[in-house]
N, C-alpha and C positions, 0 to 999 in steps of 0.2 A: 504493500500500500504506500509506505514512504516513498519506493522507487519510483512509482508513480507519478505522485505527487508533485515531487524532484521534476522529472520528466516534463511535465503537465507546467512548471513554472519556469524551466527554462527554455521551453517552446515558446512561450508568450514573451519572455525576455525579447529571444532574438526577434519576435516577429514585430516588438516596438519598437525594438535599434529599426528594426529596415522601415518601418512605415514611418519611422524618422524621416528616413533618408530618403524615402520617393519624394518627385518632383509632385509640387501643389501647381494644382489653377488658381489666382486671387483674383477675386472680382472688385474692381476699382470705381470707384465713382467719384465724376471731375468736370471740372468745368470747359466751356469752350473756347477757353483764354489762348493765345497764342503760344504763352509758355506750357501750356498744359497741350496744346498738339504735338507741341515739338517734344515734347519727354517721352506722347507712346512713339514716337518715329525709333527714339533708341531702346526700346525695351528689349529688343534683341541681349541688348550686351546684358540687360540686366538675365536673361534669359540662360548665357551661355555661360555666366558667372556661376548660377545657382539652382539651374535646371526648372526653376519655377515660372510657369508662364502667366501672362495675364490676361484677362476680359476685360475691356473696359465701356463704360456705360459712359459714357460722354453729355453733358446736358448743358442747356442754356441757363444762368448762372440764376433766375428766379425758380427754376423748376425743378434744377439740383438742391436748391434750398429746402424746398416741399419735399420730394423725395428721401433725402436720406433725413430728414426731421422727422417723418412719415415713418421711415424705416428704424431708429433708433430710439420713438418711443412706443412703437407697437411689439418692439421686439424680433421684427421680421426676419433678421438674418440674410437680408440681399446681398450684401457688401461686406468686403472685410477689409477694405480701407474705404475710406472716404475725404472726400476734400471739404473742408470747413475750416472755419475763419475763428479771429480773437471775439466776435462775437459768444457763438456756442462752446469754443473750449472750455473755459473756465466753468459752465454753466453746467456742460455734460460730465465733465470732469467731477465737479461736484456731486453730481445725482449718482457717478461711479456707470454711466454706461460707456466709459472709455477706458481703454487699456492703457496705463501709465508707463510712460514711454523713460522711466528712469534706469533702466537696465543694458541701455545701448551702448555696444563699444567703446574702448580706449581709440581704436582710428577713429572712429568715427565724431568723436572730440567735440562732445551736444557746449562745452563752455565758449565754443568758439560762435555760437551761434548772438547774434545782437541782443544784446539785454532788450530792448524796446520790443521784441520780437515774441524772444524768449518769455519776458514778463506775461506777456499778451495769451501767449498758449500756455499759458498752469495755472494748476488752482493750487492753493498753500504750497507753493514752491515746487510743485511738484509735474512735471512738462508732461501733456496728454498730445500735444501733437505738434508736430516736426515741419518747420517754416518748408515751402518749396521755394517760393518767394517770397518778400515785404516789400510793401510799397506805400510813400505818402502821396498825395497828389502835386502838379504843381504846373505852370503855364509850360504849354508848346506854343510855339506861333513859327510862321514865316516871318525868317526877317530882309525878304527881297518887298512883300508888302505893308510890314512897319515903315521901312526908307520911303517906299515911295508914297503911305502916308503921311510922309514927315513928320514922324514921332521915333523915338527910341526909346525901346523897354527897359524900365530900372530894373535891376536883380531881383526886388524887393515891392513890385507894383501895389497899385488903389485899386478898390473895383472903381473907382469912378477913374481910374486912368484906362481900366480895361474896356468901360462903356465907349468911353472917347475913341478907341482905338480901332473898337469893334465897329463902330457906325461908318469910321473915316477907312476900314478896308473894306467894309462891303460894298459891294459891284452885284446887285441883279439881273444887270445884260450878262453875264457872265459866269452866272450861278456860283460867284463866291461870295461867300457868306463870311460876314466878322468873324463869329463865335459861334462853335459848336459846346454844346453842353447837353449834360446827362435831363432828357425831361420825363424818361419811362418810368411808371408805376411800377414800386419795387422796393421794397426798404433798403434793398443793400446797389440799386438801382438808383433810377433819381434822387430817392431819401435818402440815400447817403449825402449823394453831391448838395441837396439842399440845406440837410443839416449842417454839412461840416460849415456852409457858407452861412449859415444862420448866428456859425460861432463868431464870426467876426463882425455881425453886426448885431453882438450882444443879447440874443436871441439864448433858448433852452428848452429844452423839452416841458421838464420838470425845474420847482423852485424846491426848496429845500426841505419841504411838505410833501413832496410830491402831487402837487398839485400843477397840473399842465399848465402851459404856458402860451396857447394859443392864442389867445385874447389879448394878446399885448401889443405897443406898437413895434418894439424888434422884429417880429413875427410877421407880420404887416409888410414894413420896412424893407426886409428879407424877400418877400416872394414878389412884392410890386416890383421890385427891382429888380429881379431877377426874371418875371415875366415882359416889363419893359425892352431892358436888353435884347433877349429873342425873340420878339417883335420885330424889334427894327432891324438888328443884324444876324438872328439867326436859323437856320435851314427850316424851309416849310416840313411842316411834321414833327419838327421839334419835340410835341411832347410824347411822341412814343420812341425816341432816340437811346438809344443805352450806350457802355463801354463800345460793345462792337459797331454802330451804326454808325457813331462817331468817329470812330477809328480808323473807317472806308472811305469814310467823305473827306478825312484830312490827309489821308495817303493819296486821292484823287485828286486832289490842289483843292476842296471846293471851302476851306476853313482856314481862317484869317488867325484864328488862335484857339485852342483846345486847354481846356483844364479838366484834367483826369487823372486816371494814376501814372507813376511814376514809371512805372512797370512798361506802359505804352511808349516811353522813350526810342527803345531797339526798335519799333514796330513801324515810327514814323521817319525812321533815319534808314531803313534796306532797302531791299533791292524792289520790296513790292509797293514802296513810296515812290512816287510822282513827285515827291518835293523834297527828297532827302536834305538836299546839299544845302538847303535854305531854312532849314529847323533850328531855332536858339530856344533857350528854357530862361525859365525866372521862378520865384517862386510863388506860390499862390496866394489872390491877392489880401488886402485887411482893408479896414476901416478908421486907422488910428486908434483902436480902443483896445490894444494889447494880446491880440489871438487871431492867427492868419487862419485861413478859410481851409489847409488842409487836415487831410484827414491820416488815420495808420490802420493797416492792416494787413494780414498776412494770406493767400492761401496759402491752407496746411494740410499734412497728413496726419489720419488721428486712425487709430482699430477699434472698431466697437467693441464693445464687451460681448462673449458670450460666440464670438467666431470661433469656428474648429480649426483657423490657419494661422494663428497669432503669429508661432514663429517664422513663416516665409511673409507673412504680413508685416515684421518688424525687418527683416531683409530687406524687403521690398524699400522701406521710408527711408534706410540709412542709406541704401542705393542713391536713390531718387533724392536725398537731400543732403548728399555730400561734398568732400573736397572733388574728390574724385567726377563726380558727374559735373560738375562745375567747368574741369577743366578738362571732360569729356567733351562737351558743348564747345568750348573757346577752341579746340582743335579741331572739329568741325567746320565750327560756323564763324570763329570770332568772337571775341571777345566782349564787344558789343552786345552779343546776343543771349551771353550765359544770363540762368538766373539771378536777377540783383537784390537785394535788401535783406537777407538773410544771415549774411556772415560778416563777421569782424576783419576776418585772414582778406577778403574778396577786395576790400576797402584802401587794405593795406598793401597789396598788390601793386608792383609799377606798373605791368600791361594795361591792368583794368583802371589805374587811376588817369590813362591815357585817353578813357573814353569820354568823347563830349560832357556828356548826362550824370557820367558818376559822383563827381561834387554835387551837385544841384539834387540828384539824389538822397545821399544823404544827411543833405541838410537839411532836407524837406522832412524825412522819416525822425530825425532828431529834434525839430522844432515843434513836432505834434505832442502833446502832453495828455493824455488819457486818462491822468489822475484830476486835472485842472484843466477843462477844453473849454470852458466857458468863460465871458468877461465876469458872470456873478456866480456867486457857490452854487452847487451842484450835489444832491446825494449818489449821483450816481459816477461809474467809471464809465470812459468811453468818448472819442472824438465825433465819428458818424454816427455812433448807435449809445444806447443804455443799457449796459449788460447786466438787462434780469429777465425773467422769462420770458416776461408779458409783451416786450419791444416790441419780436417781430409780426405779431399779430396784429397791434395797435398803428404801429407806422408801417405795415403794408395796405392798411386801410385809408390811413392819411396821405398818403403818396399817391393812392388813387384818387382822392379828392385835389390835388396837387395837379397831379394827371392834367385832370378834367379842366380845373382854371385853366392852364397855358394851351387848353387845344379851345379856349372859348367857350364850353361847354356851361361855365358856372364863372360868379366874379370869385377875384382874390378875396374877398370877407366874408361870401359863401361856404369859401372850401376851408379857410381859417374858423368860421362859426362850429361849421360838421367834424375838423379836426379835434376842437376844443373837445365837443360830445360824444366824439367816439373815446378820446383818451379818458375825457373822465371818467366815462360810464366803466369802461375795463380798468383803469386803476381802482375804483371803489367796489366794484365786482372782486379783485383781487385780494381785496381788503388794507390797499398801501392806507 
């Protein structure tokens, strides 16, 4: 019976060593960012490293939000990595449906990651998911149509240097347009780009009550102006524009100046811009009242809780967000085009500190303060967003009312009224 036994347990032994050692399918979920196409282009290498292959589910960046939020707290198990932001980490991280990412290699060297970054993806010190990118936002423009504006862009712009600029490049015979800007319904979409712009003209969500702050005049202030502007100088359709709409129109020459993320730098300067050689940056603009209008944020990789792949799913992130793939990318494609915002070493780098965009970069990612985003106190963390549950519900609903102002639908004090009532109603529902 002992021989048996014996037998019977080191059958099972060996058969864990090997079902170690087989090669996993991980199923990936990511966004349809440029940095995020070009990473499945090399999954080969990660493929031929580790024998593990991948799926990946690719989505548009409001519908990847649904989805894997969908999927991590139904429990589903669709995914065993996923792509998510300083948003949900800290939040998932806390509720424990994410696997903490403190057990990753000595190469793979997680202190060399940017504290602004790093901060952003853990909860009590503890990193749930691994930057691919970071990025703050900050101006692109043409600067063959600033000169022939006759203006020059300070490092440091006004929005009302940006309106000025934006009216005096746009040409209608011509379909160039001042200013592109984010106006799509979408909290991590236009509510982003509105909020972070709301910071500089003393605007907030919440006051220190948590009581919304719709009804104010920053608020007001904030969206007339920001609806004025793309009025007069910017692209018809404006309000269902995102990241990518905007990205196309200023690779086509048809935008006088873009404030987005940082990240779009590489994207406006290659070979599939129409206006490379005329791209200069600045950084995003302010109001004089001590907080520029951008914003920080990472996508990251994070493992859900409760996957049967954790360890090829932890292969997988150190892959994908290493020195190594870093300088996989620059021997490809350039230097230009590797992953930016993410690491310390990248920064420090003389190749990379060669490129246009890298300062302006991370001064941009360095001047956003997450702890302090607003001119007045704040209980909450966060530059674009409020990191607590309720956010993305609340300002996926006021971003459609937002929507609706800039396409005409409703005035600016319409969609600011129904702002007010939908946050209230869900903060006092929530019981803040």
């Amino acid at each position: 019976m002992k021989l048996t036994v014996r037998a019977l347990m080191g059958a099972c032994a060996i058969g864990a060593f090997s079902a170690a050692a087989y090669a996993e399918t991980i199923t990936i979920a990511t966004v349809n960012n440029g940095d995020m196409i070009r990473m499945q282009g090399y999954t080969d290498d990660f493929t031929a490293k580790t024998g593990h292959t991948v799926e990946w589910v690719t989505l548009e960046e409001n519908v990847l939000r649904q989805r894997v939020t969908t999927d991590i707290t139904a429990k589903g198990g669709q995914f065993d990595i996923m792509t998510i932001g300083m948003y949900e980490t800290p939040i998932w991280g806390k509720n424990g449906w994410l696997v903490p990412l403190n057990d990753l290699s000595a190469e793979y060297d997680a202190a060399d990651i940017l504290p602004a970054m790093s901060g952003g993806l853990s909860y009590e010190g503890t990193l749930y998911a691994a930057p691919f990118y970071g990025e703050s936002s900050m101006v692109m423009y043409r600067k063959d149509l600033m000169e022939k504006a006759g203006l020059e862009m300070p490092e440091a712009p006004t929005w009302e240097f940006i309106r000025e600029a934006a009216a005096k490049m746009t040409d209608r015979a011509t379909e160039t347009n001042g200013i592109c800007l984010r106006g799509k319904a979408g909290w991590g979409e236009g509510g982003a780009f509105i909020t972070a712009m709301s910071n500089s003209f003393g605007a907030r969500w919440f006051d220190e009550n948590w009581k919304p702050q719709f009804d104010t005049e920053a608020w007001a202030n904030t969206v007339n102006f920001f609806k004025g502007m793309m009025d007069e100088s910017g692209p018809t359709g404006y309000a269902t524009n995102g990241f990518n709409e905007n990205l196309s129109l200023f690779q086509q020459g048809k935008c006088g100046m873009w404030i987005d993320a940082t990240v779009a730098a590489s994207f406006v300067t290659n070979k599939d811009s129409t206006v490379a050689e005329h791209v200069g940056f600045a950084l995003a603009p302010d109001n004089g009242l001590g907080k520029r209008s951008n914003w920080l944020w990472a996508w990251a990789l994070a493992i859900p809780a409760g996957t049967q792949k954790e360890a090829a799913a932890k292969q997988f992130i150190e892959w994908a967000t290493s020195k190594d793939y870093i300088e996989l990318v620059a021997a490809k494609e350039g230097w230009a085009n590797v992953p930016p915002g993410a690491r310390t070493s990248l920064y420090e780098n003389p190749e990379y500190q060669k490129v246009p965009f890298a300062k302006m970069t991370l001064d941009s990612i360095l001047s956003a303060n997450p702890n302090a985003p607003t001119v007045d106190p704040v209980p909450y963390v966060g530059v674009q967003f409020a990191a607590i549950p309720e956010f993305a519900g609340i300002a996926s609903d006021v971003s459609q009312e937002f929507s609706a102002a800039y396409a005409g639908q409703q005035t600016v004090e319409e969609a600011l009224a129904k702002a007010q009532a939908i946050a209230t109603d869900a903060m006092e529902a929530a019981g803040y």
